[in-house]
C-alpha positions in Angstrom: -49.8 8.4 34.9 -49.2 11.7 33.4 -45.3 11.7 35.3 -44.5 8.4 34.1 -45.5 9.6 30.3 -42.9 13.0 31.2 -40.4 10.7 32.1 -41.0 8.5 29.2 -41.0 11.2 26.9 -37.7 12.9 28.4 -36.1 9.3 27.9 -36.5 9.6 24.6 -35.7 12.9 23.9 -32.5 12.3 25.5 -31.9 9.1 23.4 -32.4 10.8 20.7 -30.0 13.8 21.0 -27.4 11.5 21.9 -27.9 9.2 18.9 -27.8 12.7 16.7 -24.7 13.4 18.5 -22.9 10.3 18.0 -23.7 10.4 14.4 -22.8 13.9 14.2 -19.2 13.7 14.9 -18.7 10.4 13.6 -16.1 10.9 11.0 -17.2 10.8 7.0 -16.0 7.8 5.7 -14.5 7.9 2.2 -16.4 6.5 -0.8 -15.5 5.5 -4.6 -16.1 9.3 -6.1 -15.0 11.7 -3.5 -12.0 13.4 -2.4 -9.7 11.1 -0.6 -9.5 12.1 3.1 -6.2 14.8 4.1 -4.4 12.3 5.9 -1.4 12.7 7.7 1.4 9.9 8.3 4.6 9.5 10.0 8.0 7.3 8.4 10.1 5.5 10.2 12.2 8.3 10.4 9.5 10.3 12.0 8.9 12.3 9.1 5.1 13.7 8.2 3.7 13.6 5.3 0.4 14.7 4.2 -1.8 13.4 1.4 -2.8 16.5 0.3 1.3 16.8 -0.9 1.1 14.1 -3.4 -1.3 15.8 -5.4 -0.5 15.6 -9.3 0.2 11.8 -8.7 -1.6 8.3 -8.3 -1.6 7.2 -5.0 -1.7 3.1 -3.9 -2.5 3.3 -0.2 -2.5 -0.5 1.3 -3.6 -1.3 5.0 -1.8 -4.1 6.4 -0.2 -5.6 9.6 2.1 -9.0 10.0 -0.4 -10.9 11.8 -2.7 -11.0 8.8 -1.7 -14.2 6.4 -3.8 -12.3 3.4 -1.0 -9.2 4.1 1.8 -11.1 4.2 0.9 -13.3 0.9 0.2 -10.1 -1.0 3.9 -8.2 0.0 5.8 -9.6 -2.6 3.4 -7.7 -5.4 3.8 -4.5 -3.6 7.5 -4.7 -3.0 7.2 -5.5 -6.6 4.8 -2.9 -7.5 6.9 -0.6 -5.5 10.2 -1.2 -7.4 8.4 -0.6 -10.9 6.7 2.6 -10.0 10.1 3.7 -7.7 11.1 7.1 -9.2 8.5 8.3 -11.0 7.0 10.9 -9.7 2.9 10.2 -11.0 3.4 7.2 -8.4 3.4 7.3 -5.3 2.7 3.8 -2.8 1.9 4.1 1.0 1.8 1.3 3.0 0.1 1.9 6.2 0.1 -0.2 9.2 -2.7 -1.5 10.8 -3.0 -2.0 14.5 0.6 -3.7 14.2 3.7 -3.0 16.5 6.1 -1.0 14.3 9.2 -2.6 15.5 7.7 -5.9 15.1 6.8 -4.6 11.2 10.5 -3.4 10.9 12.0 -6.2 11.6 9.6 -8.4 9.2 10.4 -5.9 6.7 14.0 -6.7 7.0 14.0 -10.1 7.4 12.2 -10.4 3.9 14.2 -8.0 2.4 11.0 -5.4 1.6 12.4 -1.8 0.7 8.2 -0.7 0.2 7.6 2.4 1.9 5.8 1.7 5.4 4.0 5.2 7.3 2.1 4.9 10.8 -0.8 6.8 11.7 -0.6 6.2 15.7 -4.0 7.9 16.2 -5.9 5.6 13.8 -7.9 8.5 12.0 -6.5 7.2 8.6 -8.2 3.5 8.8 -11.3 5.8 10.4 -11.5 8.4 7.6 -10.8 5.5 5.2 -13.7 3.2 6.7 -11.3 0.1 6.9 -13.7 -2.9 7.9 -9.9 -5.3 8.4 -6.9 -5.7 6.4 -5.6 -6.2 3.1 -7.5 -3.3 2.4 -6.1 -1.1 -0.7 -7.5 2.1 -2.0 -6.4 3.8 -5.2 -6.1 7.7 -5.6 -6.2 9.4 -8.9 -3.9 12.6 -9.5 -6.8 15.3 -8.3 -7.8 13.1 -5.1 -10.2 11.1 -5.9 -10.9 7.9 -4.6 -11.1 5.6 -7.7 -11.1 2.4 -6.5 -11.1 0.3 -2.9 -9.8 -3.3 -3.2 -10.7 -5.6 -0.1 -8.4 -7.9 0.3 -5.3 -9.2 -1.1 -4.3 -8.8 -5.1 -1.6 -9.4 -7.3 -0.1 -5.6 -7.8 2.4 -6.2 -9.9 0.3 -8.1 -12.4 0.2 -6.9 -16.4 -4.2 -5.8 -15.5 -3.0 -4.0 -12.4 -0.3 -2.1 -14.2 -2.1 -1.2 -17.2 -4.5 0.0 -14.2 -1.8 2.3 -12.9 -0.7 3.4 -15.8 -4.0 4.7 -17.3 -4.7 6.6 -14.0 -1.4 8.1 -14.6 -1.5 9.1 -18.1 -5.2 11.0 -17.0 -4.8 14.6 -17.5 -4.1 16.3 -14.3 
């Protein structure tokens, strides 16, 4: 009796360190208040870039891939977006894709004539860190980091409300 109460209790002893484990070094996912995660993405030229770089400027990060119809019905107000805001350097847009084949997103790009920026994060920490639960997901980045807002699902990006949006965020003191 008393070994089968040993072995019980060493059971759950040793659930228990692995459940504190597992939450241990599971990955803090971002939330509306706190500092955006320091991601790091790659163009389609290869080249990194870091979010940490674009401080001093709002950032519109969007999760999509071309297999979602919610994605591909909200494009046309990001390339929008992303021709409004090209140039100014209090804007920046990332468009991230989301367990997508990149040459498959290239091409779609170019058949529909979409000049938005697209970065890949082959390791998937970004869509972690971020706590993307599927895609169009869209989070919005004020000029000191901060997560101000996380949009699930698809919106109208280039309409006058989302603008004004943008542009508030941008005239914020840094």
């Amino acid at each position: 009796m008393k070994n089968k109460a040993f072995i019980l209790l060493i059971i759950l002893l040793s659930g228990i360190t692995i459940a504190f484990l597992i939450i241990r070094h599971r990955p803090e996912i971002t939330t509306i208040g706190s500092v955006a995660p320091d991601i790091e993405l790659i163009d389609i030229n290869k080249n990194k870039i870091k979010l940490s770089e674009l401080s001093g400027a709002v950032v519109f990060i969007n999760f999509w891939a071309t297999w979602c119809e919610p994605c591909i019905n909200e494009l046309p107000s990001i390339e929008e977006l992303s021709k409004l805001t090209s140039g100014n350097p209090k804007f920046k847009l990332i468009t991230i894709l989301f367990k997508d084949d990149e040459y498959r997103a290239f091409n779609f790009m170019k058949e529909n004539g979409y000049t938005f920026p697209i970065y890949l994060n082959p390791d998937g920490s970004a869509a972690k860190n971020f706590g993307i639960t599927g895609v169009p997901e869209t989070f919005i980045i004020d000029k000191k980091g901060i997560l101000r807002n996380k949009i699930i699902g698809p919106a109208e990006w280039d309409s006058p409300r989302a603008l004004e949006t943008f542009q508030a965020l941008m005239n914020e003191p840094d």
